[in-house]
PyMOL commands that place a pseudoatom at each C-alpha (Angstrom):
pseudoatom trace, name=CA, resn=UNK, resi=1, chain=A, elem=C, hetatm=0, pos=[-65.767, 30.659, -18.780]
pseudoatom trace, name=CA, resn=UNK, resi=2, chain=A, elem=C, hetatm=0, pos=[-63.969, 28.294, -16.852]
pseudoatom trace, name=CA, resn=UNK, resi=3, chain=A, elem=C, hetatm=0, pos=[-61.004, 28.608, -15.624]
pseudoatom trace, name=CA, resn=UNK, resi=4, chain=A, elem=C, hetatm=0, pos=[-58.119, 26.070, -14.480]
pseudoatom trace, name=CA, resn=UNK, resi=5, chain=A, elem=C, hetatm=0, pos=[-55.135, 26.953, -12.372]
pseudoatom trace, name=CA, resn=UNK, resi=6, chain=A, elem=C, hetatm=0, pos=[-52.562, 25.143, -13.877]
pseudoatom trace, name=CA, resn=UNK, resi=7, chain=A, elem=C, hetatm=0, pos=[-48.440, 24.751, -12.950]
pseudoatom trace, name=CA, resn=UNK, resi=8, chain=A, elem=C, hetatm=0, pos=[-45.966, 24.671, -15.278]
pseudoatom trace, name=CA, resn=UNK, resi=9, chain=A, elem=C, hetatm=0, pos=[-42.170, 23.706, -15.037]
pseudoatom trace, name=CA, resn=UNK, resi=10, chain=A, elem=C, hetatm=0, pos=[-38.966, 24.948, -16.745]
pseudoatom trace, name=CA, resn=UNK, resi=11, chain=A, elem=C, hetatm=0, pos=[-36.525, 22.256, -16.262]
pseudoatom trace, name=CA, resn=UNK, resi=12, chain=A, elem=C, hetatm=0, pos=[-32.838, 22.944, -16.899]
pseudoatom trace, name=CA, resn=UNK, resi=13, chain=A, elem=C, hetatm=0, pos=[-29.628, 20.505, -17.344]
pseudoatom trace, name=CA, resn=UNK, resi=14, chain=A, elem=C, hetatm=0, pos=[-26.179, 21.866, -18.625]
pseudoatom trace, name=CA, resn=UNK, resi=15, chain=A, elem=C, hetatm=0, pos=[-27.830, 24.754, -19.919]
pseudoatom trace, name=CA, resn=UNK, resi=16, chain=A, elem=C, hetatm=0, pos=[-30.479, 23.266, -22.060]
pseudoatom trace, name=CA, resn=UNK, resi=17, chain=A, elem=C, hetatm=0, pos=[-33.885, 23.046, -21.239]
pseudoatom trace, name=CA, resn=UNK, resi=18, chain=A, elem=C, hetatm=0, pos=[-36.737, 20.103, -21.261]
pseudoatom trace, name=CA, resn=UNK, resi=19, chain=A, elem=C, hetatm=0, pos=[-39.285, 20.730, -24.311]
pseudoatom trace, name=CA, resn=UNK, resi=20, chain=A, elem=C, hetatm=0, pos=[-41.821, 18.694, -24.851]
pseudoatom trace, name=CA, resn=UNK, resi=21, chain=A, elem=C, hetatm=0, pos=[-44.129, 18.080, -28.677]
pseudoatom trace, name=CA, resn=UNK, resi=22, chain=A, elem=C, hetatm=0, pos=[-47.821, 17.653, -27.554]
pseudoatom trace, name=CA, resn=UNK, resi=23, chain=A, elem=C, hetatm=0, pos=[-50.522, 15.776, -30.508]
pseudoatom trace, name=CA, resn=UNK, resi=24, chain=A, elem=C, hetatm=0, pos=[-50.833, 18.801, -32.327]
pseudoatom trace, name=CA, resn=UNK, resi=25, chain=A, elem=C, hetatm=0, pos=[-46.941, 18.719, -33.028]
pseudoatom trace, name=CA, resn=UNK, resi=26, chain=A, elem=C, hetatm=0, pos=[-46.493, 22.294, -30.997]
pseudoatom trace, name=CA, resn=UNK, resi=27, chain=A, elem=C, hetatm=0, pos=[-43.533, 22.298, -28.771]
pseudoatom trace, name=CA, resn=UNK, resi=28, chain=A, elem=C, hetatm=0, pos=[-44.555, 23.460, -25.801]
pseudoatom trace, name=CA, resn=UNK, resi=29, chain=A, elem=C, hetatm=0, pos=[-42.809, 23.490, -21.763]
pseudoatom trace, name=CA, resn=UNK, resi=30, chain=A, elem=C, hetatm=0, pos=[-44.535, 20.947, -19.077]
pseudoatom trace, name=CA, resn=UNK, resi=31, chain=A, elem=C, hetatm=0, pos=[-47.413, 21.866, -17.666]
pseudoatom trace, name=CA, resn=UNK, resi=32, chain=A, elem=C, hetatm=0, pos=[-50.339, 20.376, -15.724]
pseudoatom trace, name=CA, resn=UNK, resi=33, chain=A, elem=C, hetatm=0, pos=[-53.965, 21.295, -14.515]
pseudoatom trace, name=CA, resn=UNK, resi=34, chain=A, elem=C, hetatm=0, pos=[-53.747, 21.662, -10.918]
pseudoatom trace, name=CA, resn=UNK, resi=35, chain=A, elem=C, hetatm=0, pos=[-56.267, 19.645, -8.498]
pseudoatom trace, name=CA, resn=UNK, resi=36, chain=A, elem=C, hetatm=0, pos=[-58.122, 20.777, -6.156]
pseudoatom trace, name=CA, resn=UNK, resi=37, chain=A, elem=C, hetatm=0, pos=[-56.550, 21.610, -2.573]
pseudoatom trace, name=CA, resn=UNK, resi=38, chain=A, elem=C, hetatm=0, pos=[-53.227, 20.245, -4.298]
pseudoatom trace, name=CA, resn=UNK, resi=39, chain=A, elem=C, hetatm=0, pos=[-49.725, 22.119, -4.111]
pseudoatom trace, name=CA, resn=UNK, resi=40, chain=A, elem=C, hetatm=0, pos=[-49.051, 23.855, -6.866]
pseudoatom trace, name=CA, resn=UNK, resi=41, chain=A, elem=C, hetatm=0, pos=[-44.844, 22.805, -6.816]
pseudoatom trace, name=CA, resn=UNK, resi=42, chain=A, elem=C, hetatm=0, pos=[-46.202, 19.193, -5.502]
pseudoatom trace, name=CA, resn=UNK, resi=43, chain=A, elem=C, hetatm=0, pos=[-48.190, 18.666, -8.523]
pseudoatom trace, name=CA, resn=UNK, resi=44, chain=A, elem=C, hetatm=0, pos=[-45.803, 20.263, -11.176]
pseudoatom trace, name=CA, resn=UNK, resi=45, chain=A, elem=C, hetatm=0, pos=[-42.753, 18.014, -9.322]
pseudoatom trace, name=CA, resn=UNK, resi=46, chain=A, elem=C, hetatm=0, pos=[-44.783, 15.166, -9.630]
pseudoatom trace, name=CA, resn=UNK, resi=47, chain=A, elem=C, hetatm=0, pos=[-46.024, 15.435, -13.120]
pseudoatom trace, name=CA, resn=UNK, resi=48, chain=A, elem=C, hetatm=0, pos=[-42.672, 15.343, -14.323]
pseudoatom trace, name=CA, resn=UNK, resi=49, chain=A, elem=C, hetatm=0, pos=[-41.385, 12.478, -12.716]
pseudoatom trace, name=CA, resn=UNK, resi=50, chain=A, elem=C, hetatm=0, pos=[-44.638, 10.612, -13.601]
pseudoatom trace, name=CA, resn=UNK, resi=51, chain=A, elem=C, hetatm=0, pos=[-44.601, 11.473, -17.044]
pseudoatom trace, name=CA, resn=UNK, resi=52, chain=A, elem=C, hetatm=0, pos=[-41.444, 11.960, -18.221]
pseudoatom trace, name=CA, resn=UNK, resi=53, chain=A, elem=C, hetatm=0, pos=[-39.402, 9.734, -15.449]
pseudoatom trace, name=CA, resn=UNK, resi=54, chain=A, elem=C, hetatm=0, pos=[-37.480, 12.753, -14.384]
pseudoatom trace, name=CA, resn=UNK, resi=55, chain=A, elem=C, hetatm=0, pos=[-36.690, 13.815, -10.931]
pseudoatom trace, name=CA, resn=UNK, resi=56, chain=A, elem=C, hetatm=0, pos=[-36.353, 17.768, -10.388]
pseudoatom trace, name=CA, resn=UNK, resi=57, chain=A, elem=C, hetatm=0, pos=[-36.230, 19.938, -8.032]
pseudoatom trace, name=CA, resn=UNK, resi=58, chain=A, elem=C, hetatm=0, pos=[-37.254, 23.696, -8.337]
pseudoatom trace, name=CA, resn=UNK, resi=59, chain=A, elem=C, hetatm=0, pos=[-35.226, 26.879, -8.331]
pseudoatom trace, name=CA, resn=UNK, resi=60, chain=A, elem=C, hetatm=0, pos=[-37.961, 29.352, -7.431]
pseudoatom trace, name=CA, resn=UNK, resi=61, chain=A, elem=C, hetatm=0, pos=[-40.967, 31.113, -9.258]
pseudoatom trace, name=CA, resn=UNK, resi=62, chain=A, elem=C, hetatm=0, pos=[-40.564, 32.381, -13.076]
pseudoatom trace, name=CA, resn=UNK, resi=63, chain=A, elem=C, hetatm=0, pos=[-43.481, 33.935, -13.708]
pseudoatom trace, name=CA, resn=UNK, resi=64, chain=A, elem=C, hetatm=0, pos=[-47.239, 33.594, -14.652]
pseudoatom trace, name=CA, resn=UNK, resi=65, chain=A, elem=C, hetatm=0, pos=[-49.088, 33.255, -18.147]
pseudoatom trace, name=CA, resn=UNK, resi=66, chain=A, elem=C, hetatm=0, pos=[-52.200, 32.306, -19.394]
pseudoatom trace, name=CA, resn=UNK, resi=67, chain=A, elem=C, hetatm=0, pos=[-54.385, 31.417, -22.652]
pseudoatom trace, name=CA, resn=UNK, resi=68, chain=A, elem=C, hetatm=0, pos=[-57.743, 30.505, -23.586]
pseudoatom trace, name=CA, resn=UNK, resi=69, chain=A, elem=C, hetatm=0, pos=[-59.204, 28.314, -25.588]
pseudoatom trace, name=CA, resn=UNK, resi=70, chain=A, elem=C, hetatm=0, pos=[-62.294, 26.717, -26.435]
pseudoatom trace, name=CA, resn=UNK, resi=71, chain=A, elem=C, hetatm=0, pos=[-63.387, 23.319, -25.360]
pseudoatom trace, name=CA, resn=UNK, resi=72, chain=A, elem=C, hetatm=0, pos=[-64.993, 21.388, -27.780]
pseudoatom trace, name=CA, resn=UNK, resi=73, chain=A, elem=C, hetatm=0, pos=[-65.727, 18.333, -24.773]
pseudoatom trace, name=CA, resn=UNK, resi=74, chain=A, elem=C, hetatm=0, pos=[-67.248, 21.403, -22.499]
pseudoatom trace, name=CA, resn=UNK, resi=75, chain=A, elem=C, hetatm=0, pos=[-68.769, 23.228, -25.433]
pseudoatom trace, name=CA, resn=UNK, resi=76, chain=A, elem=C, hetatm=0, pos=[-67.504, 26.275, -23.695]
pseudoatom trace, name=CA, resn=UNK, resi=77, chain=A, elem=C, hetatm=0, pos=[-64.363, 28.700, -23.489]
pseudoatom trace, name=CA, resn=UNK, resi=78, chain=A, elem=C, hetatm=0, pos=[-61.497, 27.877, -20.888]
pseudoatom trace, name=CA, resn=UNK, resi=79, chain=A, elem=C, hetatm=0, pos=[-58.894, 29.608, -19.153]
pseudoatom trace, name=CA, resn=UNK, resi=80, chain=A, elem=C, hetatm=0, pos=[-55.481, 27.886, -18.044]
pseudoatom trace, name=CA, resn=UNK, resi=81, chain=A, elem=C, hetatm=0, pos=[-53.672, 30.274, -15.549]
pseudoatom trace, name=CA, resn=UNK, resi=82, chain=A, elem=C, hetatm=0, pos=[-50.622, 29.118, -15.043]
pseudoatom trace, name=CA, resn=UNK, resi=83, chain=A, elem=C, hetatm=0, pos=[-47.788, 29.274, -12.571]
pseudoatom trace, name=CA, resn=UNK, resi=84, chain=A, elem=C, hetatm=0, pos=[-44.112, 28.459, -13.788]
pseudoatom trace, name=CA, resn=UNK, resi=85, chain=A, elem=C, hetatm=0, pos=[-41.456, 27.309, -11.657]
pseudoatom trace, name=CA, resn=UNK, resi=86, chain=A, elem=C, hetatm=0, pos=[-37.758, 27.324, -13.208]
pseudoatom trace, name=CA, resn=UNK, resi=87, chain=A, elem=C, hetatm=0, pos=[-36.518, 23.988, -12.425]
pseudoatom trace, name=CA, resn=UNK, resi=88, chain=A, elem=C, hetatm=0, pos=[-32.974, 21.853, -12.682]
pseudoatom trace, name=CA, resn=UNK, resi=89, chain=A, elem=C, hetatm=0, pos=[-32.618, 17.931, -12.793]
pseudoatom trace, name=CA, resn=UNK, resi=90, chain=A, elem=C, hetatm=0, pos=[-29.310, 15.779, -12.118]
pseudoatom trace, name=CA, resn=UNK, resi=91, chain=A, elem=C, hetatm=0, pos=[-29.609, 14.150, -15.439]
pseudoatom trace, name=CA, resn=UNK, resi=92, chain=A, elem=C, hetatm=0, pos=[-30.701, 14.552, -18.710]
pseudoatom trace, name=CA, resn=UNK, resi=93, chain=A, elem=C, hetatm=0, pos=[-31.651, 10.784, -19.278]
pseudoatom trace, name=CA, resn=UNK, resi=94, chain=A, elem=C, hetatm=0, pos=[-35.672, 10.921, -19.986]
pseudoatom trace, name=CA, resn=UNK, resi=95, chain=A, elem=C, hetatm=0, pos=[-38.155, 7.918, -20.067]
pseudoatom trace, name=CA, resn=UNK, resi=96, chain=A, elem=C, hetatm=0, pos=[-40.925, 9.838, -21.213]
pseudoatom trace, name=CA, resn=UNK, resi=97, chain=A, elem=C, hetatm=0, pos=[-44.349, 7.931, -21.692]
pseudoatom trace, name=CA, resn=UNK, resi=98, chain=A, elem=C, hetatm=0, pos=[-45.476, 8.461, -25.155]
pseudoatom trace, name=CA, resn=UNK, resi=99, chain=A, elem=C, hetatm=0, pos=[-49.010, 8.525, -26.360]
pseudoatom trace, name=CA, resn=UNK, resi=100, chain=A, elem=C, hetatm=0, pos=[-51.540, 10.510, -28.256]
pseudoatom trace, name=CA, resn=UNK, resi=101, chain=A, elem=C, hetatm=0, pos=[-50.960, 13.457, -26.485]
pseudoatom trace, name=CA, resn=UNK, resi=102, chain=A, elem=C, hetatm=0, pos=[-47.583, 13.848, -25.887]
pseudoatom trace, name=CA, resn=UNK, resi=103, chain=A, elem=C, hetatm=0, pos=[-45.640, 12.595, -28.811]
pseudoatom trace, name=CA, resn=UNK, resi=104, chain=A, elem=C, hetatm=0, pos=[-41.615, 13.664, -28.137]
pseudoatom trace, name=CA, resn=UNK, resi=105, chain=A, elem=C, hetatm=0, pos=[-39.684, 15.303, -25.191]
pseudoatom trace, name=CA, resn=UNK, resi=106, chain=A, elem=C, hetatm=0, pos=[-35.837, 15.816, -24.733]
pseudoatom trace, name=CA, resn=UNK, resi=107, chain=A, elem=C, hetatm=0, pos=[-33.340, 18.624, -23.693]
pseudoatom trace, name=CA, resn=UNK, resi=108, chain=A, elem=C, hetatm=0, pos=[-32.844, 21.145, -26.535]
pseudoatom trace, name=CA, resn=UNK, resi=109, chain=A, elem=C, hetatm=0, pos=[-30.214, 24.140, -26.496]
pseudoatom trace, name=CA, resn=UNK, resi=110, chain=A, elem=C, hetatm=0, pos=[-31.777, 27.731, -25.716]
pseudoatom trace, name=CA, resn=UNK, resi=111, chain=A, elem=C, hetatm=0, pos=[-30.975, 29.032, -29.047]
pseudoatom trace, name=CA, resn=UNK, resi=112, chain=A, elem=C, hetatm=0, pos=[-33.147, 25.567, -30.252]
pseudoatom trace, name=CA, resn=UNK, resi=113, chain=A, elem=C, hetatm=0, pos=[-35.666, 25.903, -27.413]
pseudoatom trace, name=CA, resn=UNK, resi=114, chain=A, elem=C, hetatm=0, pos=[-36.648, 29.605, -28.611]
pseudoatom trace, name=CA, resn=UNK, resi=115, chain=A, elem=C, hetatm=0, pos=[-37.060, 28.682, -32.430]
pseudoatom trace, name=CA, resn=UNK, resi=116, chain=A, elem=C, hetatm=0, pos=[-39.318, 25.273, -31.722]
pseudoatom trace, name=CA, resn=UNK, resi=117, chain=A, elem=C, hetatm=0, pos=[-41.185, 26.348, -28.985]
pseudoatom trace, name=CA, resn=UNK, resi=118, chain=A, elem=C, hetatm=0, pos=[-44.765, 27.243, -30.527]
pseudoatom trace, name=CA, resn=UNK, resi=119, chain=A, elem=C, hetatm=0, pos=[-46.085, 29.957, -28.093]
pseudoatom trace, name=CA, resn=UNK, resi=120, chain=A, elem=C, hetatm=0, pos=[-44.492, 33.589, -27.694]
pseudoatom trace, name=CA, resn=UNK, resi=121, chain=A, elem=C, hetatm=0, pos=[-45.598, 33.106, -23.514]
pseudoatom trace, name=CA, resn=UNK, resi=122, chain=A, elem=C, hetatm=0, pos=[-44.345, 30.537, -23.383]
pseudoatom trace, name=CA, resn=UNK, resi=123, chain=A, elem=C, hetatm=0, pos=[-40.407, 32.124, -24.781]
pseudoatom trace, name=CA, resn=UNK, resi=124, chain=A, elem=C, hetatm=0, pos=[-41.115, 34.953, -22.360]
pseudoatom trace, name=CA, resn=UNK, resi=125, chain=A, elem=C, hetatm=0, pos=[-41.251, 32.486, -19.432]
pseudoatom trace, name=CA, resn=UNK, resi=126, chain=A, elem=C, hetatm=0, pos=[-38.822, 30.269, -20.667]
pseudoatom trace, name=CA, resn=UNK, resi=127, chain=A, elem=C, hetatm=0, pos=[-36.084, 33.633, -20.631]
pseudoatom trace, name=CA, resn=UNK, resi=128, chain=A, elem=C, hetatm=0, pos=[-37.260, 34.800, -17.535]
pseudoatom trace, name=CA, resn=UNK, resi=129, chain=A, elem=C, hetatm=0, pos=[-36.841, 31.255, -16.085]
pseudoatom trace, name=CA, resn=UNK, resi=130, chain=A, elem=C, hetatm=0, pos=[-33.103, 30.606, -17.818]
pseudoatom trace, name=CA, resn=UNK, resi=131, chain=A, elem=C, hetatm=0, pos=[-32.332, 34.280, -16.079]
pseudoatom trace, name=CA, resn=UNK, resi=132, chain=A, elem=C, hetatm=0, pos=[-33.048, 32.754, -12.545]
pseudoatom trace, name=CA, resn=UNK, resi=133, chain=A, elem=C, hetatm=0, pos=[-31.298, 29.314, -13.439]
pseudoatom trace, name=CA, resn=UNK, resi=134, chain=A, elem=C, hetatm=0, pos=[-28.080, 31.541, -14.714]
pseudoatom trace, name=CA, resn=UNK, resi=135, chain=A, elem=C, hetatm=0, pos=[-27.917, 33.466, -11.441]
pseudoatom trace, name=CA, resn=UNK, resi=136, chain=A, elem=C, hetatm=0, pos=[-27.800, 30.542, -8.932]
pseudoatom trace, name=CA, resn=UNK, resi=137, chain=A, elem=C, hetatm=0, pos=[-25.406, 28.375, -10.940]
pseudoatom trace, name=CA, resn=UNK, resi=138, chain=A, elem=C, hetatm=0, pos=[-22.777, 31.542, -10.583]
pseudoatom trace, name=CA, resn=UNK, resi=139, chain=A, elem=C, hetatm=0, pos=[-24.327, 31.301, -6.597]
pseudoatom trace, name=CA, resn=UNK, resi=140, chain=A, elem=C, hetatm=0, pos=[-22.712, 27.998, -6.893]
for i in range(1, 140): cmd.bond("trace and resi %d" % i, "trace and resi %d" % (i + 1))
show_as sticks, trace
zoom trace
């Protein structure tokens, strides 16, 4: 099996949170593959501002997840490991580059974020995140 360490971002603004709808119309949080010998908060930072024209900056760890899946291109299973950073951005103004496989993004209330968001990890992370977002804005 191969696996891919992967970093994943919860992004926050006014208490809503960045979604994203990927080509198989799941609603899913940003996440990335990880390169080799890169940063794991250097590539998640940048993958966001590259591909949804968004500058964050990140709050601290959230938590881990993974899944598997198999890859039809590799003809073999794969693992994504990921790491998930809870994240906060000055605005909520997106430019998000659409194509094939990412077909929508915005902010979307919690309440919204935990009914359209396809994977059950992926709510699990996404409340663990909004806990460490909640506590530093009454820090602030």
């Amino acid at each position: 099996m191969l696996t891919r360490p992967c970093s994943g971002g919860i992004v926050f603004f006014n208490n809503r949170v960045l979604i994203m709808e990927n080509e198989k119309h799941e609603w899913i949080l940003p996440q990335t593959r990880i390169p080799r010998n890169h940063d794991p908060e250097q590539t998640i930072l940048e993958f966001i501002e590259s591909r949804l024209g968004l500058n964050t900056s990140i709050l601290g760890l959230a938590g881990n997840s993974n899944y598997e899946f198999y890859s039809i291109t590799r003809m073999r299973p794969v693992r994504n490991e990921i790491t998930w950073y809870a994240m906060t951005c000055a605005t909520a103004q997106l430019t998000p580059k659409l194509d094939a496989s990412l077909l929508s993004a915005g902010f979307a209330s919690m309440e919204q974020a935990l009914k359209q968001i396809t994977y059950s990890q992926d709510k699990s992370v996404l409340m663990l995140a909004y806990q460490r977002y909640r506590e530093q804005k009454a820090d602030d």
